[in-house]
C-alpha positions in Angstrom: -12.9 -12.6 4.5 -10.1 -15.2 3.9 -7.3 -12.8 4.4 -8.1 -10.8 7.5 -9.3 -7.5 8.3 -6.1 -6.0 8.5 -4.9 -6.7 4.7 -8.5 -6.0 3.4 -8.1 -2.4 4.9 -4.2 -1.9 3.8 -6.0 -2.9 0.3 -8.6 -0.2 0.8 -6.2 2.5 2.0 -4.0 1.5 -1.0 -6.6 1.9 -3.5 -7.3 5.1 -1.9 -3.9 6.8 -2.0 -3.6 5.4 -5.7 -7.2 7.3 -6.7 -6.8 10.4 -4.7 -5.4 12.3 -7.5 -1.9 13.3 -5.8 -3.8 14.1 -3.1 -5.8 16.6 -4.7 -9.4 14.5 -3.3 -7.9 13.8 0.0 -4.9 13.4 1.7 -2.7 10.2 1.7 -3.3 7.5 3.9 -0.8 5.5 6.2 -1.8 2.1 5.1 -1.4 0.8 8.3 -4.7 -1.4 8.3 -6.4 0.5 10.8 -9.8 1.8 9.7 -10.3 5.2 11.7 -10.8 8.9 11.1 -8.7 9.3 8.0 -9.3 6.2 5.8 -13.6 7.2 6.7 -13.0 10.3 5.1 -11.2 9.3 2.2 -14.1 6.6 1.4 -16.5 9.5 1.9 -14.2 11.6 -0.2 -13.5 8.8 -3.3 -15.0 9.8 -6.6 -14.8 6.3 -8.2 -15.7 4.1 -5.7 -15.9 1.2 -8.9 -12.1 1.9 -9.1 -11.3 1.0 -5.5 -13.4 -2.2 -6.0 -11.3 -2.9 -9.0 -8.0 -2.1 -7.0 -8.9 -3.9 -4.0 -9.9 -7.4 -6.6 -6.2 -6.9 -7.9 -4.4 -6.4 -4.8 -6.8 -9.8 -3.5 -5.3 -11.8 -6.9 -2.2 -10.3 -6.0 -1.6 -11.9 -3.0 -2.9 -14.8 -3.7 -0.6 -15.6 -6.4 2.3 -14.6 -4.1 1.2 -17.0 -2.1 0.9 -19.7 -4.5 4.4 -18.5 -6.3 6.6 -19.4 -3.0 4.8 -22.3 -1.4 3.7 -24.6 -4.5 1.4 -26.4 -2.0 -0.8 -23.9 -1.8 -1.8 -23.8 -6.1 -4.0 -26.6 -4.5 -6.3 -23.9 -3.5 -6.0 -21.4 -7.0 -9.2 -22.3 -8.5 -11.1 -21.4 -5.8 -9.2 -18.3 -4.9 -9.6 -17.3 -8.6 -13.7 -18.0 -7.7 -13.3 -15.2 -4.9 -12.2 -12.7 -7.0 
């Protein structure tokens, strides 16, 4: 929610393309934040949909630590970004 519809869908593709088994499952995505044809059939495709919930958490903390790592006025706002995950 607090990061946009584009990054939570690059997230999603790029827990996709990391659980698609070389691309064995599906083919890689473009992450490109653009939910169409291809990223719907890899969802539909995905065998361990637990996994790309677990990716998509890390990529979340991810950025949010690069964010607090080069602005320091932003740590203001860790606790509750840590609550999110």
């Amino acid at each position: 929610v607090n990061m946009g519809n584009g990054r939570a869908i690059r997230n999603l593709q790029r827990a996709l393309n990391i659980l698609n088994h070389g691309g064995n499952d599906y083919p890689d995505l473009i992450e490109d934040g653009r939910f169409g044809p291809n990223t719907l059939n890899a969802v539909m495709k995905n065998k361990n949909p637990d996994g790309v919930v677990k990716y998509m958490n890390a990529f979340q903390g991810e950025f949010y630590a690069t964010l607090a790592e080069k602005k320091h006025s932003q740590e203001a706002f860790t606790n509750g970004w840590a609550e999110r995950l």
